[in-house]
DSSP file (Angstrom, degrees, kcal/mol; ACC not computed):
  #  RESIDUE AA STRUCTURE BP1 BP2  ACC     N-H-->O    O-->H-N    N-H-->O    O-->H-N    TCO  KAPPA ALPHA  PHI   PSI    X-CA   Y-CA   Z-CA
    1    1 A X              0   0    0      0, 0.0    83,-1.1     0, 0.0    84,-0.5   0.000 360.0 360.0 360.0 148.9    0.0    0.0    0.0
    2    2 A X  E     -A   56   0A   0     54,-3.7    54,-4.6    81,-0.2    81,-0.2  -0.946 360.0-141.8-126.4 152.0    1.1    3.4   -0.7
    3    3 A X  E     -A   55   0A   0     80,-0.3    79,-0.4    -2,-0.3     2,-0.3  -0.667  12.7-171.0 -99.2-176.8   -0.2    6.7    0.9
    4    4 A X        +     0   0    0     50,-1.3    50,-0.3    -2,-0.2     2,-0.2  -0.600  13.9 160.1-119.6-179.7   -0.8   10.1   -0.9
    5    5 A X        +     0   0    0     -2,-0.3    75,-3.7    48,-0.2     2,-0.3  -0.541   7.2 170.1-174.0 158.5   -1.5   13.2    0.8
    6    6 A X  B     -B   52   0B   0     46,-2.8    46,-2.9    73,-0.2     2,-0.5  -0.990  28.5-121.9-165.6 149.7   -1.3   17.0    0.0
    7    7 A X  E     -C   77   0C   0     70,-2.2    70,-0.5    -2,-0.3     2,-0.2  -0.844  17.7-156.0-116.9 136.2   -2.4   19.8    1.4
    8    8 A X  E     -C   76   0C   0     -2,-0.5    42,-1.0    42,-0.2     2,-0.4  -0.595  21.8-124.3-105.8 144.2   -4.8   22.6   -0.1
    9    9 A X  B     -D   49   0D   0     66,-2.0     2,-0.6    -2,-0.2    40,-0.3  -0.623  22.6-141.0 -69.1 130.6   -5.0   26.2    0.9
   10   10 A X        -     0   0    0     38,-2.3     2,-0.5    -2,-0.4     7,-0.1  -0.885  14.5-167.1 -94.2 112.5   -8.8   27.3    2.0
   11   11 A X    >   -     0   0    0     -2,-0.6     3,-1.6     5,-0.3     5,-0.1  -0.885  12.6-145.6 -89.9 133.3   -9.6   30.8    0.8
   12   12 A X  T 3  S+     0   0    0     -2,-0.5    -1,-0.1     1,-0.2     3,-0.0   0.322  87.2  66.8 -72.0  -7.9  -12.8   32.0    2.5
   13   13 A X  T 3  S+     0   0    0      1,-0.1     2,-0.3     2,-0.0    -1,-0.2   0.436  93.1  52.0-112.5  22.1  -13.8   33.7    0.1
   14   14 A X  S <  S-     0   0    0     -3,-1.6    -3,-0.1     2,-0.1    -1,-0.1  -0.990  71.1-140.6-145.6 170.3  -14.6   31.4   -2.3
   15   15 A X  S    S+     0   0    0     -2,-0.3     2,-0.4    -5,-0.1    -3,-0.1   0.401  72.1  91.5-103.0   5.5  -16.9   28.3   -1.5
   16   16 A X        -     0   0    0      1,-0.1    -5,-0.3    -5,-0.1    -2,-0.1  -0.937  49.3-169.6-114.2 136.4  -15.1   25.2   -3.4
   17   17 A X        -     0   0    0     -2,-0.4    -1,-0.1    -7,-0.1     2,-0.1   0.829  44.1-122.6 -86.1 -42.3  -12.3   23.0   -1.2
   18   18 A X        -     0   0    0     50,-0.1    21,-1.0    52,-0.1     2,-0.5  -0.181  21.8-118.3 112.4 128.4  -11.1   21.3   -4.4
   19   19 A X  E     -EF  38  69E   0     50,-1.9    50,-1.6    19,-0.2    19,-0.2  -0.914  13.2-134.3-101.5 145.4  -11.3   17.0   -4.5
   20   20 A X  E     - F   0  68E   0     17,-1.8     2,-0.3    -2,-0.5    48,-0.2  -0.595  25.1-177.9 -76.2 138.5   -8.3   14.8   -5.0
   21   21 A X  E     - F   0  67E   0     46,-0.7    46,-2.4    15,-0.2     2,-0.3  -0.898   7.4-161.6-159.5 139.8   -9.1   12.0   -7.6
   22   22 A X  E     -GF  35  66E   0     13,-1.6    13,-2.2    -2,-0.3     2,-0.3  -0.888   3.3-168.7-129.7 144.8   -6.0    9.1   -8.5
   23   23 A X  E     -GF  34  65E   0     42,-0.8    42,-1.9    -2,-0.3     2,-0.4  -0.981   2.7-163.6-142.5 119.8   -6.1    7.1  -11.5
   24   24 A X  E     -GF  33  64E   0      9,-0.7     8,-3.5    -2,-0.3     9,-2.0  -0.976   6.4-166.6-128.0 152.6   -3.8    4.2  -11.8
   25   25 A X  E     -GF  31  63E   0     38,-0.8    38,-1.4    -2,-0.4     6,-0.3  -0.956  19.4-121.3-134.2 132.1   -3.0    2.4  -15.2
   26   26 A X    >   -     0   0    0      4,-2.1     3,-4.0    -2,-0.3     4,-0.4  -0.149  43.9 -91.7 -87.2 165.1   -1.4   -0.7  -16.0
   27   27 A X  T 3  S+     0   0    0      1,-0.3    -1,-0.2    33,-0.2    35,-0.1   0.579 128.7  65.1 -67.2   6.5    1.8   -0.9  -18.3
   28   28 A X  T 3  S-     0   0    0      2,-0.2    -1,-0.3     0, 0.0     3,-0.1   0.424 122.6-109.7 -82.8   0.2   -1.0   -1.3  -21.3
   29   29 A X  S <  S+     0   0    0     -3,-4.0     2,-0.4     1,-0.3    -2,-0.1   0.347  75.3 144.1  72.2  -1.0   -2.1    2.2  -20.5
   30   30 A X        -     0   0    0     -4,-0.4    -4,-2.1    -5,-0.1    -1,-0.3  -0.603  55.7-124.2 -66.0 127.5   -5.6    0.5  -18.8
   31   31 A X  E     +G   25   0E   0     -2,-0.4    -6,-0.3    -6,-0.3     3,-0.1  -0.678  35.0 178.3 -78.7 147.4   -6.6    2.2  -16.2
   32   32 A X  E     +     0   0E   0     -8,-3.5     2,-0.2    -2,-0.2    -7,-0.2   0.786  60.6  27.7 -97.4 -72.2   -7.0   -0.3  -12.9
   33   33 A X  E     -G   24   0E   0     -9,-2.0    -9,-0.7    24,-0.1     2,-0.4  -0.699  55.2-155.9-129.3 150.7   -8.0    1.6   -9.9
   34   34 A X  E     -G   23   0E   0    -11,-0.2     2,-0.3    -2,-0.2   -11,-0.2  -0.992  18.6-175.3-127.3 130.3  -10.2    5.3   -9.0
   35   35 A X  E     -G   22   0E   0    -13,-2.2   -13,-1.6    -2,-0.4     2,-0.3  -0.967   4.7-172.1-119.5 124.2   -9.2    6.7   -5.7
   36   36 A X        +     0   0    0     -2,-0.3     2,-0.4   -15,-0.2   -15,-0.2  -0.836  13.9 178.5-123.9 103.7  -11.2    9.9   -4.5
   37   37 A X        -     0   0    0     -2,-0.3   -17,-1.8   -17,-0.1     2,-1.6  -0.772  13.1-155.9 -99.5 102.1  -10.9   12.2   -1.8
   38   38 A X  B >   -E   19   0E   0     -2,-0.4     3,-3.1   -19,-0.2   -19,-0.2  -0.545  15.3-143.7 -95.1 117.9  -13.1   15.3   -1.0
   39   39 A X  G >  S+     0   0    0     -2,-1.6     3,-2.3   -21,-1.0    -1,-0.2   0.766  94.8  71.1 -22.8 -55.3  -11.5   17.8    1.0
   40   40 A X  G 3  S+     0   0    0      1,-0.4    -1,-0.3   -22,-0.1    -2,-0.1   0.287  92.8  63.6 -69.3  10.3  -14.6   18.6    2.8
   41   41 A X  G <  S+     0   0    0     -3,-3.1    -1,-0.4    -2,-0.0    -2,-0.2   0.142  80.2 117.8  66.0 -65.6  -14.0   15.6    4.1
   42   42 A X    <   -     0   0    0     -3,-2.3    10,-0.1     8,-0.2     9,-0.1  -0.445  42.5-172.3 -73.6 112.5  -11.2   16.3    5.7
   43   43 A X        +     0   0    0      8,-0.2     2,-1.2    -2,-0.1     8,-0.1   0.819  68.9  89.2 -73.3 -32.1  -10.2   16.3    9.3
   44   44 A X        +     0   0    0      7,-0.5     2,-0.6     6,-0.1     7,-0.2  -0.366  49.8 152.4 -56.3  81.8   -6.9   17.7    8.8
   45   45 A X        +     0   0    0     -2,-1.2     2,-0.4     5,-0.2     5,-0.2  -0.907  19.0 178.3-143.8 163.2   -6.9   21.1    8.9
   46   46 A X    >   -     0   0    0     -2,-0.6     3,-2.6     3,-0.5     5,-0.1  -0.993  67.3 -45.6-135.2 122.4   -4.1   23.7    9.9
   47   47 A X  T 3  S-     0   0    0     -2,-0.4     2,-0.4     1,-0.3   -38,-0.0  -0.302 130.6 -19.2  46.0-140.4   -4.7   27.6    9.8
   48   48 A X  T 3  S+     0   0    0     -3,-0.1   -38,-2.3     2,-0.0    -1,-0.3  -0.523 117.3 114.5 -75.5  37.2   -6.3   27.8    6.4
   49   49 A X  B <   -D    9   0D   0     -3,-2.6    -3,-0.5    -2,-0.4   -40,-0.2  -0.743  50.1-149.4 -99.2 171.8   -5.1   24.5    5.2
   50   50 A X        -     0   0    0    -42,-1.0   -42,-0.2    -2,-0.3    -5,-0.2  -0.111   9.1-149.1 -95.1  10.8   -6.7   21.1    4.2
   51   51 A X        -     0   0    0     -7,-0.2    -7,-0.5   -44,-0.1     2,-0.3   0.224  12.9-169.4 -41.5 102.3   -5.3   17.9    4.5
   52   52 A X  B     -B    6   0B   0    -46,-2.9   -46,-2.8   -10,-0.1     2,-0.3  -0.767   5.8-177.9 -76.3 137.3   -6.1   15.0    2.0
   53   53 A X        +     0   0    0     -2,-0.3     2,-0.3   -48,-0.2   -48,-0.2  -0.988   8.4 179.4-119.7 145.6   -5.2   11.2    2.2
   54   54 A X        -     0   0    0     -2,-0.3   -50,-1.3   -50,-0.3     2,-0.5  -0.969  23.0-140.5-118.5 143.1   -5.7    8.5    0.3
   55   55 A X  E     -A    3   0A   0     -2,-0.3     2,-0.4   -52,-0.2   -52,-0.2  -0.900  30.8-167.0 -77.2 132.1   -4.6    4.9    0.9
   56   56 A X  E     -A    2   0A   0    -54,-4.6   -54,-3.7    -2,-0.5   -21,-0.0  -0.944  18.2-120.4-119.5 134.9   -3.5    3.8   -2.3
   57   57 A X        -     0   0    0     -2,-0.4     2,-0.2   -56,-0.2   -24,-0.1  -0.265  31.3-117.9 -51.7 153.4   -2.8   -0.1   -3.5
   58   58 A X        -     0   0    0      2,-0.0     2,-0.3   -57,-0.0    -1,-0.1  -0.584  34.3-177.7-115.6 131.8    0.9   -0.9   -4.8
   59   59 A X    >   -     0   0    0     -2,-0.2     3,-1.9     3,-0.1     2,-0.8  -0.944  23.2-127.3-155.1 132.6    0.9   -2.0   -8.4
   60   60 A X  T 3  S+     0   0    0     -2,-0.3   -33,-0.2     1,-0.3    -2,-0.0  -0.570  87.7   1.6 -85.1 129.7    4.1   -3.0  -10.1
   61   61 A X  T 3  S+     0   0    0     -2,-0.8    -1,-0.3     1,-0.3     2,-0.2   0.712  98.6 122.5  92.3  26.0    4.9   -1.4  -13.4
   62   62 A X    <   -     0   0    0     -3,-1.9    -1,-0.3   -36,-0.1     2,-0.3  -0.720  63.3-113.2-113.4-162.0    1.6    1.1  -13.6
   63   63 A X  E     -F   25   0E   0    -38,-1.4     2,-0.9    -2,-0.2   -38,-0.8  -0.963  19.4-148.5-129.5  98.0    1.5    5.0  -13.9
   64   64 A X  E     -F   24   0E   0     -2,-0.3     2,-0.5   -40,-0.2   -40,-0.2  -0.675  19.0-170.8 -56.3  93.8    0.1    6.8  -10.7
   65   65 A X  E     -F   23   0E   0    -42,-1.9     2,-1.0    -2,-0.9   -42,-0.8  -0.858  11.3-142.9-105.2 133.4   -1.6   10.0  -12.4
   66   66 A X  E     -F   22   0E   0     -2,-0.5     2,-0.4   -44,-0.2   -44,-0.2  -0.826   8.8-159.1-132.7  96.3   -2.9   12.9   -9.6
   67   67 A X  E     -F   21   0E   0    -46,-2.4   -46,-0.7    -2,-1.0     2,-0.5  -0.770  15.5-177.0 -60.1  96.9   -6.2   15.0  -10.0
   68   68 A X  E     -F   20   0E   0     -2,-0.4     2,-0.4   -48,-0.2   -48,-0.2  -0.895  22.4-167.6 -85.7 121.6   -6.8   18.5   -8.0
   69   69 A X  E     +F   19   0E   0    -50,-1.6   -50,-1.9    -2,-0.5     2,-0.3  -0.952  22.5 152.1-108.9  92.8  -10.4   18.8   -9.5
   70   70 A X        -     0   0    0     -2,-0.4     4,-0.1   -52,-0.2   -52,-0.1  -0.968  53.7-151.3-140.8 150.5  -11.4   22.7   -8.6
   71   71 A X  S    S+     0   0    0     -2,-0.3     2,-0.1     2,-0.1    -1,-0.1   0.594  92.5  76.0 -94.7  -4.4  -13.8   25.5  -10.2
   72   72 A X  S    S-     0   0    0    -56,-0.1     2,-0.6    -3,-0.0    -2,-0.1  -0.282  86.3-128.9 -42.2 130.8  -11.0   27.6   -8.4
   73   73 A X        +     0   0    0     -2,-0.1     2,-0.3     2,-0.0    -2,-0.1  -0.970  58.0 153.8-100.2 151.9   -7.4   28.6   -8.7
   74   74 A X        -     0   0    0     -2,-0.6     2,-0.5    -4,-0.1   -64,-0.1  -0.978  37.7 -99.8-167.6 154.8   -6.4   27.4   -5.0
   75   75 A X        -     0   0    0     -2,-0.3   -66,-2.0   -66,-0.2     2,-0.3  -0.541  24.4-168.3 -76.7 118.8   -3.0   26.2   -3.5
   76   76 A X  E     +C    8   0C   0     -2,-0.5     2,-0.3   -68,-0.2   -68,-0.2  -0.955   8.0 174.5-129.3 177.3   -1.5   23.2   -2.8
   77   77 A X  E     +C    7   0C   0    -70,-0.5   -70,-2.2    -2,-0.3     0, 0.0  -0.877  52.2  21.9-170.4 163.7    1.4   22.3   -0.9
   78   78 A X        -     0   0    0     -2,-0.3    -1,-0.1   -72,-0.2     2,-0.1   0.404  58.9-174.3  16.3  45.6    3.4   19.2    0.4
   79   79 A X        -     0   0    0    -73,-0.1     2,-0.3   -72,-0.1   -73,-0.2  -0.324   9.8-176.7 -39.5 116.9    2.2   16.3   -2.0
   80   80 A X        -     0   0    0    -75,-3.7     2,-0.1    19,-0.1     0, 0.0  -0.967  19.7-177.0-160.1 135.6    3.7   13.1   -0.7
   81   81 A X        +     0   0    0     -2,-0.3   -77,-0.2   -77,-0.2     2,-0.1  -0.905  22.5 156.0-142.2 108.5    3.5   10.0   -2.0
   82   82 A X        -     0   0    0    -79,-0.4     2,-0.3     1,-0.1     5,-0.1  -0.029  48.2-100.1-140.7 176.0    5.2    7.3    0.0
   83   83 A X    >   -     0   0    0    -81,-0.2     3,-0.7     1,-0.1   -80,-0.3  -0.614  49.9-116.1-105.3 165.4    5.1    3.3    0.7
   84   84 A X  T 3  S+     0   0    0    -83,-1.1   -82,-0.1    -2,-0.3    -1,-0.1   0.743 108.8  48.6 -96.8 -42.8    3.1    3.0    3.9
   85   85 A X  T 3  S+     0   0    0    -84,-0.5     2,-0.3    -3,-0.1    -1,-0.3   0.258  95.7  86.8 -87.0  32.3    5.7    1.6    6.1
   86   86 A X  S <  S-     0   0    0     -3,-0.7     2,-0.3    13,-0.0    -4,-0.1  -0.923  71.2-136.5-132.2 156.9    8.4    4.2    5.2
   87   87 A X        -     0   0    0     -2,-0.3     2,-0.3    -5,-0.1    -3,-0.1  -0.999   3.1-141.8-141.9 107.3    8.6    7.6    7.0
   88   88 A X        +     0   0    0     -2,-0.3    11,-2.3     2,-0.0     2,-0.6  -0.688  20.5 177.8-119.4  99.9    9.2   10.9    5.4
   89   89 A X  E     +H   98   0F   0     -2,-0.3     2,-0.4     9,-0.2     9,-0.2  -0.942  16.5 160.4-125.0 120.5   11.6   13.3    7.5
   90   90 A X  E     -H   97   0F   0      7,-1.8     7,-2.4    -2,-0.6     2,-0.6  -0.984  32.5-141.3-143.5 151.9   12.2   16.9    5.5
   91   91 A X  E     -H   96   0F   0     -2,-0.4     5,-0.2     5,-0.2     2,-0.1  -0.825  16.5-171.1-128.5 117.6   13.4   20.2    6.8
   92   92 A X  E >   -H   95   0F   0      3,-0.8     2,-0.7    -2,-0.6     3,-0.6  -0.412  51.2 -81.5 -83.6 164.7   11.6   23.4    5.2
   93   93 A X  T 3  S+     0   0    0      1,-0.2     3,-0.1    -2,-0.1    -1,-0.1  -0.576 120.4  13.6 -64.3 101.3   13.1   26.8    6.1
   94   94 A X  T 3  S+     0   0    0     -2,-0.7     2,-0.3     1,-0.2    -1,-0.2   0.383 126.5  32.2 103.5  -4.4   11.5   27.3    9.6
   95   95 A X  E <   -H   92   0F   0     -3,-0.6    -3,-0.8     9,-0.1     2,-0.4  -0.932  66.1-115.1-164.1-178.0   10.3   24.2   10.3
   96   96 A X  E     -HI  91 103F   0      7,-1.1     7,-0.7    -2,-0.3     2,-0.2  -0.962  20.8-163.1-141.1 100.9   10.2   20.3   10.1
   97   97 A X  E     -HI  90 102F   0     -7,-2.4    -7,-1.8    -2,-0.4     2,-0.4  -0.769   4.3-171.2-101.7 167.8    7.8   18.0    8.5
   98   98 A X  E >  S-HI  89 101F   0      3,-1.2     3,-2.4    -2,-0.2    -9,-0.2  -0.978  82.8  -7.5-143.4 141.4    7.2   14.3    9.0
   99   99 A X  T 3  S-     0   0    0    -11,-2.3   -10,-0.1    -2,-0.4     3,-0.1   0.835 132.4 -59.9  27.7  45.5    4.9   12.2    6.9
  100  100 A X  T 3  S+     0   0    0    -12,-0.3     2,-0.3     1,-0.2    -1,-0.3   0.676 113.3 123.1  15.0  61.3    4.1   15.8    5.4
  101  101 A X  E <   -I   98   0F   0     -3,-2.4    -3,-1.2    -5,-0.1    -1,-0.2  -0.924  66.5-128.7 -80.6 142.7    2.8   17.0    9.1
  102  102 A X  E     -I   97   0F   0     -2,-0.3     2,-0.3    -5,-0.3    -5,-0.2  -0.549  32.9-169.5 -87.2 174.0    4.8   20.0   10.0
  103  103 A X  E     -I   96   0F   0     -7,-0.7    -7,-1.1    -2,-0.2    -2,-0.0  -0.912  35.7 -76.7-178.2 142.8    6.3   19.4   13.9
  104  104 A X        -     0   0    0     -2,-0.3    -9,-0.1    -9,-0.1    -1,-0.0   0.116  39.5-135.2 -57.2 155.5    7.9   21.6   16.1
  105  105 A X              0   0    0    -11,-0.2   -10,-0.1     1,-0.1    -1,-0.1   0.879 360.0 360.0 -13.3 -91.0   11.5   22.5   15.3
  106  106 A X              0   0    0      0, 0.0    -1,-0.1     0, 0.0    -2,-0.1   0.559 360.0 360.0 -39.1 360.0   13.5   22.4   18.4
């Protein structure tokens, strides 16, 4: 299993979060699998952010393609797409994220 996750800015002044939609396609170019996430949805949220996740099944040799569906121009930010048991340690300028949550510094 693989996750996804990314996170979308929420502007307040306009009334669509944006949905996540994953399409994966076998080396014949067939598409397999539909994965779909609606932001509203979402427990994850930070300041004005969103957090989506999806778990997504592992398939060897296809093509992972990643939808932001919005009537919006809107933001997204930390897209990670990972094996489930592996653990994602990055350091932004000011801060520290892990399995793209940010976490304290010090």
């Amino acid at each position: 299993m693989y996750i996804f996750s990314a996170w979308s800015f929420i502007d307040p002044s306009k009334y669509d979060l944006g949905d996540w939609k994953v399409t994966v396609e076998d080396a014949s170019g067939n598409q397999t699998a539909v994965y779909e996430f609606y932001n509203r949805n979402s427990h994850d949220v930070h300041d004005q952010w969103v957090r989506a996740e999806l778990e997504i099944k592992a398939c060897q040799d296809c093509t992972y393609k990643f939808y932001f569906n919005t009537n919006r121009e809107l933001g997204v930010d930390e897209l990670l797409f990972r094996p489930r048991n592996r653990y994602v340690l990055s350091r932004e300028i000011g801060h520290v994220m892990y399995n793209g949550f940010r976490v304290d510094a010090r």
